[in-house]
Each structure stands twice: as structure tokens, then as C-alpha cells.
Residue, then its C-alpha position, 0 to 999 in steps of 0.5 A: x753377821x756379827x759385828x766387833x763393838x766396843x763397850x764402854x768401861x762406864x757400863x759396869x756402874x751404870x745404874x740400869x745395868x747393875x741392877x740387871x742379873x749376870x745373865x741378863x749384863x751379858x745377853x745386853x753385851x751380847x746383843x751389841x754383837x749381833x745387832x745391825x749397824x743401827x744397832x736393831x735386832x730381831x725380838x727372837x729369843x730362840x736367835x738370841x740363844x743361839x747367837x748368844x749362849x750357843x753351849x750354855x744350859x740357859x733356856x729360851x724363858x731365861x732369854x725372854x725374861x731378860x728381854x723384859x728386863x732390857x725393855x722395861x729399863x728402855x735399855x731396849x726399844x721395841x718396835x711397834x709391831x714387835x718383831x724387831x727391837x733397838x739398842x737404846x742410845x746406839 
């Protein structure tokens, strides 16, 4: 079930965020909205265009490469099994 969060106004100049693309920024916002109360999700993709970007014209590839994006900044934890992911600092 979708959660109201609230974002920090540091968040728009934070280092790791900025270099992040427009699609990428808003599918980490995104993210917090649907994450559990510990703040982890399914690594699903396709959940993740749904949930996020129901009407836009943004493919699933553009989601995952987000995904790698977040991972690779470690704004994202994986799970060791891969099937879920965590907000870090949450």
C-alpha cells in the first residue's frame, strides 16, 4: 500500500542525486512511496512502472537502468538473493 513520505529539501543538492537523470531523481522519489515501512521493495521493474509511471511512455529498459544507476551509487541495497532492494539510510 502506498505510504505519504516526506523528502528532504536537501535531496536536490545532494551530490549522488544530482548526478542522477530527471527519470531516474523521480523513480527514487517514487520509490519511497511504495517502499514498506523499513523502507524495502521488490527489485521488480515492471511493479516499479507501474506503480511509478503508470501513463508515461517509459519503458521497463529506462526502469532498470535506473535501478543500476540507484544500485551503483548504493542509494539502493540489494538483497543478497536479489529479489528485494532497500532504500539506503532509511
Amino acid at each position: 500500500m502506498p505510504r505519504k513520505r516526506v523528502i528532504s529539501p536537501s535531496i536536490w543538492t545532494d551530490e549522488k542525486f544530482i548526478e542522477l537523470d530527471y527519470i531516474t531523481r523521480l523513480l527514487f522519489i517514487g520509490i519511497w512511496n511504495y517502499c514498506c515501512d523499513r523502507g524495502i521493495h521488490k527489485n521488480n521493474a515492471k511493479a516499479l512502472k507501474a506503480e511509478i509511471f503508470p501513463a508515461d511512455d517509459i519503458t521497463v529498459d529506462v526502469i532498470e537502468k535506473g535501478l543500476s544507476s540507484l544500485f551503483n551509487n548504493r542509494q539502493l541495497l540489494i538483497s543478497e538473493d536479489k529479489t528485494l532492494f532497500r532504500v539506503a539510510n532509511w
